[in-house]
C-alpha positions as semicolon CSV with decimal commas, in nm:
position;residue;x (nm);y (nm);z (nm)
1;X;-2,013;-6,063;-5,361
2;X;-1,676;-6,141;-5,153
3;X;-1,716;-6,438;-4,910
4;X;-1,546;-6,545;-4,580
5;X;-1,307;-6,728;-4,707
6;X;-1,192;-6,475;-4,997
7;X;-1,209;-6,233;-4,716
8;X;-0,934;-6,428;-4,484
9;X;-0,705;-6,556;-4,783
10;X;-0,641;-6,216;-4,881
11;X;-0,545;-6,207;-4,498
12;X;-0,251;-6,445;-4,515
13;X;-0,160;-6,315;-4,897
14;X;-0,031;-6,039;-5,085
15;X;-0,177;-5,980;-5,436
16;X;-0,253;-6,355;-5,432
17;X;0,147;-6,500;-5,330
18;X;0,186;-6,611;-4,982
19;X;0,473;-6,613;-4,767
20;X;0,379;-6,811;-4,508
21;X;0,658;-6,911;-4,168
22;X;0,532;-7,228;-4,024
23;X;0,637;-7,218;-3,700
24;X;0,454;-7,578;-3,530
25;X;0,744;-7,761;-3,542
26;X;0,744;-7,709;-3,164
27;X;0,542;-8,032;-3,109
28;X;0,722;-8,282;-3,316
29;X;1,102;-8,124;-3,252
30;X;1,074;-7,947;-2,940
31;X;1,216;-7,580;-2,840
32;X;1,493;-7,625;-3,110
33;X;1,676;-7,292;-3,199
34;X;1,438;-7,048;-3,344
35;X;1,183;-7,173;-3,148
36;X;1,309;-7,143;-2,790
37;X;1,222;-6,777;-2,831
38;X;0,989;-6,821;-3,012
39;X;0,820;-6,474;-2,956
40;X;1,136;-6,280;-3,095
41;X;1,139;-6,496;-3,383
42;X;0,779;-6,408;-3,508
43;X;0,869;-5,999;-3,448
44;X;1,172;-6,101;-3,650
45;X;0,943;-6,267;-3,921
46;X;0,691;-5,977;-3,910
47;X;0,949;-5,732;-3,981
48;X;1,065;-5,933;-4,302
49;X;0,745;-5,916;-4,465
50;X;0,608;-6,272;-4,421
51;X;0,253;-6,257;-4,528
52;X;0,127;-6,502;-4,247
53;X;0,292;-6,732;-3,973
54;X;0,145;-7,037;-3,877
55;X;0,132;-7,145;-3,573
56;X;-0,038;-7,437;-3,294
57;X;-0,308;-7,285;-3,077
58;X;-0,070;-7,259;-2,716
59;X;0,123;-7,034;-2,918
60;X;-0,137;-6,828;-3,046
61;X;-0,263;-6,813;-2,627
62;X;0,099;-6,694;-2,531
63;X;0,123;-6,401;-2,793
64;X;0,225;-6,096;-2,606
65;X;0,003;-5,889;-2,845
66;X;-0,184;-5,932;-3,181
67;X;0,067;-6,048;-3,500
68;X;0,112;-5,803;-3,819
69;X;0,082;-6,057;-4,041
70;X;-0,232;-6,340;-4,142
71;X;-0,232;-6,625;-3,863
72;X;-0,269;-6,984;-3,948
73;X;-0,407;-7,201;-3,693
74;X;-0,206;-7,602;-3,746
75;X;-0,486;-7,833;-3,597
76;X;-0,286;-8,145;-3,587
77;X;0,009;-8,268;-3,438
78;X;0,253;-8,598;-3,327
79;X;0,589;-8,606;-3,151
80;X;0,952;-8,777;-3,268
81;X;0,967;-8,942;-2,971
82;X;0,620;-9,122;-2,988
83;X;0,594;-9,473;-3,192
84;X;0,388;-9,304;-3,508
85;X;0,570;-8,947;-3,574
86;X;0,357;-9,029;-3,965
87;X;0,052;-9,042;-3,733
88;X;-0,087;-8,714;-3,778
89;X;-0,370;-8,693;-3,486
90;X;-0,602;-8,364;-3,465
91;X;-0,526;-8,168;-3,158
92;X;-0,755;-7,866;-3,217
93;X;-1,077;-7,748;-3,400
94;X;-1,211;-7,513;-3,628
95;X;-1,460;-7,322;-3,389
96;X;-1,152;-7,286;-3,176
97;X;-0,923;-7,134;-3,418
98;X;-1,225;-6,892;-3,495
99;X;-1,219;-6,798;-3,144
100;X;-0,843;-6,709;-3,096
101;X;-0,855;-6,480;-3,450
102;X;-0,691;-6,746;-3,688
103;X;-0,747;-6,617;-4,052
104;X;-0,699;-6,980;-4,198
105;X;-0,637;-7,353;-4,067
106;X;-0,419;-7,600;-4,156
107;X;-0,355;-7,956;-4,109
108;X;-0,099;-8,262;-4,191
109;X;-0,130;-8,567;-4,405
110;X;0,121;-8,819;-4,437
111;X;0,021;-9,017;-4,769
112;X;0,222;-9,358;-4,829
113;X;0,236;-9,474;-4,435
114;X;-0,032;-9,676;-4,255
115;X;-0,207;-9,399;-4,089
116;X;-0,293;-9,276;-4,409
117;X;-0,679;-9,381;-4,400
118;X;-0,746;-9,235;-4,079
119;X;-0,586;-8,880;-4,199
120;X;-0,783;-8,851;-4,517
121;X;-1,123;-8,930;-4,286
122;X;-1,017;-8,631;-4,086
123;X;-0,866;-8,410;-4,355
124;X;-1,242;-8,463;-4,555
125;X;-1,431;-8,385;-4,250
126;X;-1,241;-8,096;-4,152
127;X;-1,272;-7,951;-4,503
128;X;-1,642;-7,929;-4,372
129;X;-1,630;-7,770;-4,157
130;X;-1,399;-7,525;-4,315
131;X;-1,694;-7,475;-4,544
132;X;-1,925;-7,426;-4,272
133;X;-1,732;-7,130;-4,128
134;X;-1,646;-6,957;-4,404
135;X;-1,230;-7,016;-4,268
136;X;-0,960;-7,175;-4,570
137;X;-0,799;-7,486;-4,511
138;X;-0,406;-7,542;-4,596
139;X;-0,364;-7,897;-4,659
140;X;-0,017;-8,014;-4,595
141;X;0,013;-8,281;-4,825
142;X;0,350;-8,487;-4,786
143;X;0,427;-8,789;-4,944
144;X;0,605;-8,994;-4,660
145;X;0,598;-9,349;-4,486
146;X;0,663;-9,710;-4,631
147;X;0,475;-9,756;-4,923
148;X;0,639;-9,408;-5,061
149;X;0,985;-9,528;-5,269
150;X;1,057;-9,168;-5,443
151;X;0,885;-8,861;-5,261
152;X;1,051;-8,638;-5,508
153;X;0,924;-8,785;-5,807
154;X;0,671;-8,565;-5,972
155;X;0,419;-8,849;-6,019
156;X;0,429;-8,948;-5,690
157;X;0,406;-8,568;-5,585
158;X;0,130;-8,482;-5,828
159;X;-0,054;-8,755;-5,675
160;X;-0,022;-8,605;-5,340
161;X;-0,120;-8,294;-5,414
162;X;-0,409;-8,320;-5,594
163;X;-0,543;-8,594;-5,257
164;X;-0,575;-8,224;-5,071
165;X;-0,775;-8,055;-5,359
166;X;-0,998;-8,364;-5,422
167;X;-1,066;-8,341;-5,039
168;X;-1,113;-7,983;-5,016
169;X;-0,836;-7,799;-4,905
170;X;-0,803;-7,442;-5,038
171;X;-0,467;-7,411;-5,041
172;X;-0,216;-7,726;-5,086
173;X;0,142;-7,719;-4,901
174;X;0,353;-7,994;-5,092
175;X;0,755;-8,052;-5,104
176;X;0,908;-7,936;-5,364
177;X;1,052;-8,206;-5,672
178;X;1,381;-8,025;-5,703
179;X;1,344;-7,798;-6,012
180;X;1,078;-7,630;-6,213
181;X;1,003;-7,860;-6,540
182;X;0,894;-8,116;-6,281
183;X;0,713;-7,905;-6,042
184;X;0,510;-7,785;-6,317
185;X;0,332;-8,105;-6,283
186;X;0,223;-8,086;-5,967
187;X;0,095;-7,726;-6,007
188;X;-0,089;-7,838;-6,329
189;X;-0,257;-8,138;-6,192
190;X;-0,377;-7,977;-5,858
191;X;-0,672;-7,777;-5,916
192;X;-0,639;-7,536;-5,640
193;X;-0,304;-7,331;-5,555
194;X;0,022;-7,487;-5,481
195;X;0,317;-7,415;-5,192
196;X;0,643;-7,563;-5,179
197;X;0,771;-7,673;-4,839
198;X;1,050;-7,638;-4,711
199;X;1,211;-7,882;-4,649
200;X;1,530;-8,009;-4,349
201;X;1,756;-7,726;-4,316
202;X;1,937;-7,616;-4,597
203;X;2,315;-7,578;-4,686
204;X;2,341;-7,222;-4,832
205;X;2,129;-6,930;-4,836
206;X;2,133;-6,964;-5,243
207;X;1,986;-7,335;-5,199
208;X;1,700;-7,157;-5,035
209;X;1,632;-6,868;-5,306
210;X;1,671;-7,102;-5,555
211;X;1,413;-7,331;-5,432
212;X;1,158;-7,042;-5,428
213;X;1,268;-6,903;-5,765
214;X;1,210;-7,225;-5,920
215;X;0,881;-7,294;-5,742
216;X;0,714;-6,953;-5,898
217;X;0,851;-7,020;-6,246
218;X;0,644;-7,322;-6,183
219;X;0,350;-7,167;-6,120
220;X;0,372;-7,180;-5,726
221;X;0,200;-6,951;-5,517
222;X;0,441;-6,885;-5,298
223;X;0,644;-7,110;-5,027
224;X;0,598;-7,226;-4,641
225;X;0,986;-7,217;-4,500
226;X;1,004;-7,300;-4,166
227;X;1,366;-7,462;-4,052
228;X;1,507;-7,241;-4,341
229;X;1,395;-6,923;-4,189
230;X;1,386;-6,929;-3,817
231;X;1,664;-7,098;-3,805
232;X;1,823;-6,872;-3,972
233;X;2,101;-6,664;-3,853
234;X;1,917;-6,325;-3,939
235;X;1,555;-6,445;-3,980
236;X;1,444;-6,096;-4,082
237;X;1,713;-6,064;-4,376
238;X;1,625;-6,420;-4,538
239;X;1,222;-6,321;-4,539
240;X;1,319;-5,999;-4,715
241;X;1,500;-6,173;-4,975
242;X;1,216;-6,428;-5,018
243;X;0,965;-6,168;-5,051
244;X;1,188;-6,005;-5,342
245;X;1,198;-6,339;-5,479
246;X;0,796;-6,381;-5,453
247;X;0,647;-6,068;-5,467
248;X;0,867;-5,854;-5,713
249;X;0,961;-6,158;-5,932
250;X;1,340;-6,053;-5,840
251;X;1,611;-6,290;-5,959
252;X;1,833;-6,501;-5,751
253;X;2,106;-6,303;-5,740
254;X;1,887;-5,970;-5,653
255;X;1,737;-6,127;-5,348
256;X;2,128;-6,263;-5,209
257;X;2,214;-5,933;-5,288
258;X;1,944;-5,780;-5,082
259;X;2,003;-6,009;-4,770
260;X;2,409;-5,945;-4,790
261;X;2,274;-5,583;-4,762
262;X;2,039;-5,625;-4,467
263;X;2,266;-5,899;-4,324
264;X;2,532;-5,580;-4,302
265;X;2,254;-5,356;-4,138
């Protein structure tokens, strides 16, 4: 028997990897580039082969017409120019993201900062509710804020991770710890899968591939890259060579290959 939430993660997957464009940075950063057009950028996105975007719920209102790809609803939110940008506050609901199609939800935790209690009481309730509607629940689990010395080190990250299991998320979103052997940690200790983050911008378009590479060796189900794709000068080209990278188990060097080739086109 196939259930709701089977039903809606095969939505925002493909043969169990995800691909997945967050695209909420909006709130916290503003209409930075990629996201003043925001609109082009997602047909740009669709066309790469992203498996799902994710997106806040004004977003999902403007959409021009339906996406091509699984939708993730983000139900929580804070600005860089407020006086908590850790403080993760819920700015939506479950019923609502039901209501404008969302296939999945996710939401924010900043562990190691002093908002922390107040996120996990949300992040547990929300789960929930989750359950109640059938509707998976990406937890983005980061570890950030005072009490956090090394947020790359795979203890640390494990730690992290396996908060948004033990709280019932379905999927966890977690940064990555810079290379596979340690990575492999956090996969093995979190009960439920794992996707890296991605991250500030990167330097090279190799620092990107490479991230993901090492990720799946580590048992990753695929990534989230937001800043790293639609800020990207040829958004279209970098989620082609990602989805070489994630769904065809291609090497490095295939995927830059493929996006000098569709960088040319």
């Amino acid at each position: 028997m196939v259930f709701g939430k089977e039903v809606r993660i095969n939505r925002i997957t493909c043969n169990g990897k995800m691909l997945c464009i967050p695209m909420d940075h909006g709130v916290s950063m503003g209409p930075v580039k990629g996201l003043d057009e925001i609109h082009n950028t997602i047909e740009k996105i669709e066309r790469g082969g992203a498996t799902a975007i994710l997106i806040h719920k004004g977003i999902i209102r403007s959409l021009k017409k339906p996406v091509n790809c699984g939708l993730i609803m983000h139900l929580s939110a804070s600005t860089d120019l407020g006086p908590s940008p850790n403080r993760k506050m819920w700015v939506s609901s479950v019923e609502e993201a039901i209501k404008l199609g969302a296939d999945a939800v996710s939401v924010h935790v900043n562990i190691g900062c002093d908002e922390e209690p107040e996120m996990l009481v949300k992040l547990g309730s929300v789960a929930d509710d989750c359950d109640e509607w059938g509707i998976p629940l990406i937890a983005m689990m980061y570890p950030r804020g005072k009490y956090i010395k090394d947020p790359r080190n795979s203890d640390v990250a494990a730690h992290v991770a396996r908060v948004g299991a033990e709280l019932g998320a379905d999927i966890v979103k977690t940064p990555y710890t810079g290379d596979p052997d340690s990575f492999k940690k956090v996969v093995k200790g979190c009960p439920v899968p794992v996707v890296i983050a991605g991250g500030p911008k990167a330097e090279t378009d190799r620092e990107i591939l490479e991230m993901a590479k090492g990720a799946m060796e580590a048992g990753a189900m695929g990534v989230t890259f937001g800043r790293n794709v639609f800020q990207h000068s040829n958004p279209t080209a970098i989620v082609k060579a990602l989805h070489l990278i994630i769904m065809k188990n291609a090497s490095v060097e295939e995927a830059l290959k493929e996006l000098e080739n569709a960088t040319k086109v």
